[in-house]
C-alpha positions as a printed Julia matrix, in Angstrom:
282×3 Matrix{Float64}:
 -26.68  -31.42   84.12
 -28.85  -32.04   86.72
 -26.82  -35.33   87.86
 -23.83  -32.93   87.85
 -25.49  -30.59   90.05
 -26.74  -33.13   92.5
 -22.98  -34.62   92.57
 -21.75  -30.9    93.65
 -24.21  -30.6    96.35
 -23.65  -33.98   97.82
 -19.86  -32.84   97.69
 -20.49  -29.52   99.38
 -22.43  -31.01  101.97
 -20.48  -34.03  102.74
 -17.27  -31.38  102.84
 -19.79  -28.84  105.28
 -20.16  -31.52  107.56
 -16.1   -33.16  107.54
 -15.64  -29.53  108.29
 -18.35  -29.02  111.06
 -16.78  -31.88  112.78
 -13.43  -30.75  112.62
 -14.12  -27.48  113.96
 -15.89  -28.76  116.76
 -12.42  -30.8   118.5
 -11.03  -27.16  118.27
  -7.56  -27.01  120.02
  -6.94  -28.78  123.2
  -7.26  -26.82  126.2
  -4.53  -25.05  128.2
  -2.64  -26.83  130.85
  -2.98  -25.04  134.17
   0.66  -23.51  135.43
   2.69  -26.32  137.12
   3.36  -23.63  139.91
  -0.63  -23.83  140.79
   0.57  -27.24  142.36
   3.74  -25.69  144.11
   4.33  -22.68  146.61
   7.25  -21.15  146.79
   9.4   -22.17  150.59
  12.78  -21.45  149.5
  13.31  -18.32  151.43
  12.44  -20.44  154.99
  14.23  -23.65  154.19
  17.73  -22.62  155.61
  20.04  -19.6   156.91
  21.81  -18.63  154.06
  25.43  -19.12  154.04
  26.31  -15.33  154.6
  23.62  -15.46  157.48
  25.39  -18.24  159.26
  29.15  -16.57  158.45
  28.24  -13.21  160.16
  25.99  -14.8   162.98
  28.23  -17.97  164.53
  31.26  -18.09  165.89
  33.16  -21.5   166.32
  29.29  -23.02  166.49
  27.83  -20.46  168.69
  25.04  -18.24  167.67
  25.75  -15.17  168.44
  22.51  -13.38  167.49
  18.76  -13.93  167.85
  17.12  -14.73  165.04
  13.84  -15.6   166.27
  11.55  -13.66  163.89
  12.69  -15.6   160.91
  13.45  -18.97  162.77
   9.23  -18.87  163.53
   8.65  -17.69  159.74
  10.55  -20.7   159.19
   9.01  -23.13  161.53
   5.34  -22.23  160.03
   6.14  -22.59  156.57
   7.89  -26.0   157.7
   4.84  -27.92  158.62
   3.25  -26.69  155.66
   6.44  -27.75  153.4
   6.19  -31.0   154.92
   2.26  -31.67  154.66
   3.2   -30.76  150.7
   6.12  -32.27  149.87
   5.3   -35.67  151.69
   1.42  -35.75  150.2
   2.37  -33.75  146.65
   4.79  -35.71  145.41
   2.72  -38.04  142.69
   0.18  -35.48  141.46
   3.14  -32.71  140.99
   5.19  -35.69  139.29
   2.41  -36.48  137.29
   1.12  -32.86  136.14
   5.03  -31.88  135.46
   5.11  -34.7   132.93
   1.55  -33.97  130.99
   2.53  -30.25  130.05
   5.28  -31.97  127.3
   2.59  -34.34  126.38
   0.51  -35.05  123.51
  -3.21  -35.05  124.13
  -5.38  -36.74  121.94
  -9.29  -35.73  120.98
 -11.71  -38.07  122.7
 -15.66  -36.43  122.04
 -17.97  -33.55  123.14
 -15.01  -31.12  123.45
 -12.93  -33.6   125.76
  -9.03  -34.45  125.52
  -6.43  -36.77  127.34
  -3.09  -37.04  127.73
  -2.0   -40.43  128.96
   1.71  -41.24  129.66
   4.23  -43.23  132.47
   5.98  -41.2   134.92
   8.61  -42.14  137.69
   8.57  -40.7   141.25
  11.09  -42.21  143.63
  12.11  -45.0   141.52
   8.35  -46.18  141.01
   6.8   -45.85  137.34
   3.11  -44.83  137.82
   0.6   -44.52  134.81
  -1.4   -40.94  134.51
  -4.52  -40.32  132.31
  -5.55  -36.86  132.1
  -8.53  -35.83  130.7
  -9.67  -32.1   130.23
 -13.46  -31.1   128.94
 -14.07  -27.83  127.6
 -17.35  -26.75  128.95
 -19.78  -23.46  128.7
 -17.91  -21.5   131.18
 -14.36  -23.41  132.18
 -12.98  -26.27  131.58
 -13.15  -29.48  133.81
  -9.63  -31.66  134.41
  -9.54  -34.88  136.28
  -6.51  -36.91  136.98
  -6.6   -40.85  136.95
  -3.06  -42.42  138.25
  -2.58  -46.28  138.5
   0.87  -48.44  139.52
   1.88  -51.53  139.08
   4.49  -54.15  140.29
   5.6   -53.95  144.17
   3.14  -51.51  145.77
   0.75  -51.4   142.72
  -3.25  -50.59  142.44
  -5.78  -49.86  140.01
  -6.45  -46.64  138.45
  -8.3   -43.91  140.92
  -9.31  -40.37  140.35
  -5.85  -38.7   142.41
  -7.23  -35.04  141.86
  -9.42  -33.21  139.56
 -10.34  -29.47  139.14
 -11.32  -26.37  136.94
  -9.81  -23.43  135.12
 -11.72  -20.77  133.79
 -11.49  -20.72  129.78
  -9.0   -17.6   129.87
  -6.76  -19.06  132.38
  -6.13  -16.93  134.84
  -8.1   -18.72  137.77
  -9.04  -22.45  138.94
  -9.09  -24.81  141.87
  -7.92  -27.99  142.31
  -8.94  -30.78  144.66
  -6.74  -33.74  145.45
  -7.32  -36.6   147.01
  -5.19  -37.94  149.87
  -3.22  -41.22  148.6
  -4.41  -44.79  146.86
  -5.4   -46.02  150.68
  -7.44  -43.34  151.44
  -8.81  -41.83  148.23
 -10.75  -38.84  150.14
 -10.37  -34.93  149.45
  -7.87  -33.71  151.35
  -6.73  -30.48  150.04
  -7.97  -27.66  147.88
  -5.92  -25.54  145.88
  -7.67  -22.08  144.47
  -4.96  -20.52  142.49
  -5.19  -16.91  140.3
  -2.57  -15.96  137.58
  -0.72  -11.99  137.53
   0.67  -11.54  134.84
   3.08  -13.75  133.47
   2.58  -16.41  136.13
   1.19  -17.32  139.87
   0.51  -14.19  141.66
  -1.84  -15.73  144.19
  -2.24  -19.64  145.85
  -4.07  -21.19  148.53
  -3.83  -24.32  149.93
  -6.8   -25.22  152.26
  -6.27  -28.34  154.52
  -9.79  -30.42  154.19
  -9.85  -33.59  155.37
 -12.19  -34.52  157.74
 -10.38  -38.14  159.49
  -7.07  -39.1   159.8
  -5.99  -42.67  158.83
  -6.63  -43.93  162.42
 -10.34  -42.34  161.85
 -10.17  -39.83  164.16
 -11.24  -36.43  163.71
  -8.84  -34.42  161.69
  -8.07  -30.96  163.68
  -5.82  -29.6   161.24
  -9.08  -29.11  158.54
  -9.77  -25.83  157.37
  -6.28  -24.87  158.1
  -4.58  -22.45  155.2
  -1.97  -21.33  153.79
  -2.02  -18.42  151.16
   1.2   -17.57  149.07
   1.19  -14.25  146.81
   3.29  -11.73  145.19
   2.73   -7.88  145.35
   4.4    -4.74  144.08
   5.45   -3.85  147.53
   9.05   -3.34  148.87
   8.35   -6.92  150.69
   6.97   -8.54  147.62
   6.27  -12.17  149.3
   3.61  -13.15  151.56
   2.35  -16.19  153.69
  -1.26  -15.73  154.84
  -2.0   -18.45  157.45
  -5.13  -19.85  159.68
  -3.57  -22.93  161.31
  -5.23  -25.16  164.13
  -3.29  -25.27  167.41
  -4.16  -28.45  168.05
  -6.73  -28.42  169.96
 -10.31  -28.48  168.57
 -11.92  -24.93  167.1
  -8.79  -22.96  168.07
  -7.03  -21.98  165.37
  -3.94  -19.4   165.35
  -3.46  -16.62  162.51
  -0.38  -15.54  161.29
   1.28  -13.0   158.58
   4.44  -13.13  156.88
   6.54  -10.65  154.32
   9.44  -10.98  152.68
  11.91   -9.75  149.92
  12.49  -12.48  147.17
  15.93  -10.79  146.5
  16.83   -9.53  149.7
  15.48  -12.09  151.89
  14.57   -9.44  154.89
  11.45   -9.49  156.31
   8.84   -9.66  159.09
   5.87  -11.26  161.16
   3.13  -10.79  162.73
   1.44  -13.34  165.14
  -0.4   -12.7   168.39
  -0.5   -15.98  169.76
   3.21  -16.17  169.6
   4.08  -12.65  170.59
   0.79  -11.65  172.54
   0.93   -7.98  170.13
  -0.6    -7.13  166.74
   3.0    -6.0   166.0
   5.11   -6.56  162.97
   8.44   -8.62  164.11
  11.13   -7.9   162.08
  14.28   -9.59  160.19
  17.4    -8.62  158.17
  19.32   -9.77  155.09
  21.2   -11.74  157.05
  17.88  -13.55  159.32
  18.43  -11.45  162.31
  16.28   -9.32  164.6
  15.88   -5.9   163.66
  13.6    -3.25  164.9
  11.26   -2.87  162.67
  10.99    0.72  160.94
């Protein structure tokens, strides 16, 4: 009786600890939105085609549509700075959120997959560690054949254990694997409702000082009749001078307005119709 007995326990502990183990891998954690990595430009990245129907005749503009055309010219360079410097960690983080991941140890998961940008097949590895308070992600990307190199940390960052906040940090290419940009994003609702993308790299390739750092851009959506906004601190160009501007807009309407005092020399909103053109403001 007592063999049985000893048999049982043995059993119940042996099954107590299989079970302790498996409780500790838990679920993996939570991708971060794929919109932390994007901000929305779509409203500045051309006249629509009703604008351009009412406004030119046989190629000639035939009203001013300044206000937007600087909205536009803003959000440009920061389009640009994105879409030229974002393309391989966007790539690679649209690809992990229909990925696998696979239970390393002490709370930590990766997902590690090929993905193709521009014809080129890089390899990701994503890892994300559930700590005390949030949970830690890092990003290793590697190519190989014509252009290839080894495998370097491309960005990393944290989201709190609820989701709803986190930062990201990425790095500015495989040549020069320094911080360049910081992303501090905050979810409303049912997706992004706030984004900043903070410029912070110190040199530019040729070494020089880089006078664009600690430029931003911020990106949100509000309740308000103009329920888009651009919040931006931009360098000039020349060194500790940097330029603020404000922008609102209607995401179904597309009217809106501006308000920057080094362009206009007023703390005035400048405004814009439907249609891109000057209005006075009400």
């Amino acid at each position: 009786m007592k063999k049985i007995s000893s048999f049982i326990l043995i059993a119940v502990l042996i099954i107590g600890l299989f079970w302790g183990c498996e409780k500790k891998k838990d679920e993996p954690p939570s991708l971060p939105p794929v919109a932390t990595m994007k901000i929305d430009f779509s409203n500045f990245n051309a006249v629509t085609k009703s604008a351009i129907s009412e406004r030119d005749v046989k190629g000639v503009s035939t009203a001013d549509n300044s206000n937007w055309g600087l909205s536009s010219s803003i959000a440009s360079v920061w389009n640009l700075i994105l879409a030229v410097n974002l393309v391989v960690p966007v790539a690679s983080f649209d690809v992990a959120v229909n990925q696998t991941p696979v239970y390393l140890d002490n709370k930590k998961w990766q997902w590690s997959y090929n993905f193709n940008v521009i014809g080129a097949t890089y390899k990701a590895r994503l890892t994300g560690e559930i700590r005390t308070s949030d949970i830690k992600w890092e990003m290793y990307i590697s190519r190989d054949g014509a252009g290839a190199f080894s495998e370097l940390l491309w960005y990393e960052g944290t989201s709190n254990l609820d989701g709803k906040s986190g930062q990201w940090v990425l790095n500015y290419n495989q040549t020069f694997p320094e911080p360049f940009l910081q992303i501090d994003w905050t979810v409303v609702g049912t997706g992004v409702g706030d984004i900043k993308y903070t410029y912070i790299r110190d040199k530019k390739d040729d070494r020089t000082t880089d006078l664009f750092k600690d430029s931003f851009i911020q990106y949100g959506l509000t309740t308000n009749s103009l329920n888009a906004f651009y919040n931006v601190h931009q360098n000039s160009g020349t060194a500790n001078v940097f330029n603020d501007v404000f922008i609102e807009w209607n995401t179904t309407a597309h009217n809106g307005h501006i308000k920057a005092n080094y362009y206009f020399q007023d703390d005035l909103w400048h405004c814009w119709n439907e249609t891109g053109v000057n209005v006075t403001c009400n």
